[in-house]
N, C-alpha and C positions, 0 to 999 in steps of 0.2 A: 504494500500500500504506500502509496507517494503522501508524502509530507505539506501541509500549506503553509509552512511555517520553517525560521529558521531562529533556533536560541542562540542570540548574541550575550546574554549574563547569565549563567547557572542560576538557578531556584535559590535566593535565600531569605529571611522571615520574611523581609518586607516583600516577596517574588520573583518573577523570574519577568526579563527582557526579552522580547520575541518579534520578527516583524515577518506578515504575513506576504505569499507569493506575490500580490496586485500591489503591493510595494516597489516592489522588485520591476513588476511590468511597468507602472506609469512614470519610474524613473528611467527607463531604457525608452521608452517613447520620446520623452523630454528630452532627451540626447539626441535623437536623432533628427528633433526640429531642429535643432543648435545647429547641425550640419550643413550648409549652403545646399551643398548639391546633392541631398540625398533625400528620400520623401520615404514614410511607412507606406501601407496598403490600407485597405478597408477592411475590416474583420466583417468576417462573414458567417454563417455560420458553420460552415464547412473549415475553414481557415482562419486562421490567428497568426497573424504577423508577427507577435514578439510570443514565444513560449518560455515559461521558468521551469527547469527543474531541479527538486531538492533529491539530491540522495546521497543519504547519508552524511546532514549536516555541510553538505556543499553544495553550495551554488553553481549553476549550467544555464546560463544564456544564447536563445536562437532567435538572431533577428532576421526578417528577412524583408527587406527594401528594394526600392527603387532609385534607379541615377540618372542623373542628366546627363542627357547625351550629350557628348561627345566631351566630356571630363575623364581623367582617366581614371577607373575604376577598383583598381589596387587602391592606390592612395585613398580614396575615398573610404573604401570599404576600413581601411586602418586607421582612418578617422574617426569611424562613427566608432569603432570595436576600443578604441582609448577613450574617447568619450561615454563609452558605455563604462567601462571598467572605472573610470575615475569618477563618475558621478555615484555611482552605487558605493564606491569606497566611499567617498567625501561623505553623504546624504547620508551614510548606515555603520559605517565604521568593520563592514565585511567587506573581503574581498571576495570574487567571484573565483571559482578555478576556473571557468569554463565560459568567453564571449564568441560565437561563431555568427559569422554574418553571410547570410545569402542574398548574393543577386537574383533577383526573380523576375526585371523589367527595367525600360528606359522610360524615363518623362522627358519630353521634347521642351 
């Protein structure tokens, strides 16, 4: 069974610290408006452009986007994947092991 949550402070009297997956997603969304030339998709019901998953206490980001054509698309793609990674550290104080970016389309 997959995790919706990931503990960042162990349980003690006063509780435990914890921040749930749609954390995790509407901080990699916000990342990647930051990006000039890169756009998300439209969630659908079939697809979701950004997926989190927890296992075993680790973080695994899959985004998958769209680029302006005729930018070149390495670079970008390693934009948005540092931009993902440093905002979820800054915002939550976890690091992610795992940002994968898929190209899935160009926007003119």
């Amino acid at each position: 069974m997959t995790q919706d949550y990931i503990v960042l402070k162990d349980k003690t009297e006063s509780g435990m610290i914890a921040v749930n997956k749609s954390v995790f997603q509407s901080i990699s969304e916000i990342s990647i408006h930051e990006i000039e030339n890169a756009e998300t998709i439209a969630t659908t019901a079939f697809s979701k452009p950004i997926q989190i998953k927890i296992i075993k206490n680790k973080l695994h980001i899959y985004a998958d986007i769209k680029v302006k054509y005729g930018v070149n698309v390495n670079a970008t793609c390693e934009l948005v994947q540092n931009k993902i990674f440093e905002n979820v550290t800054f915002m939550t104080g976890f690091k992610p092991s795992e940002v994968a970016v898929n190209v899935i389309g160009f926007v003119l």
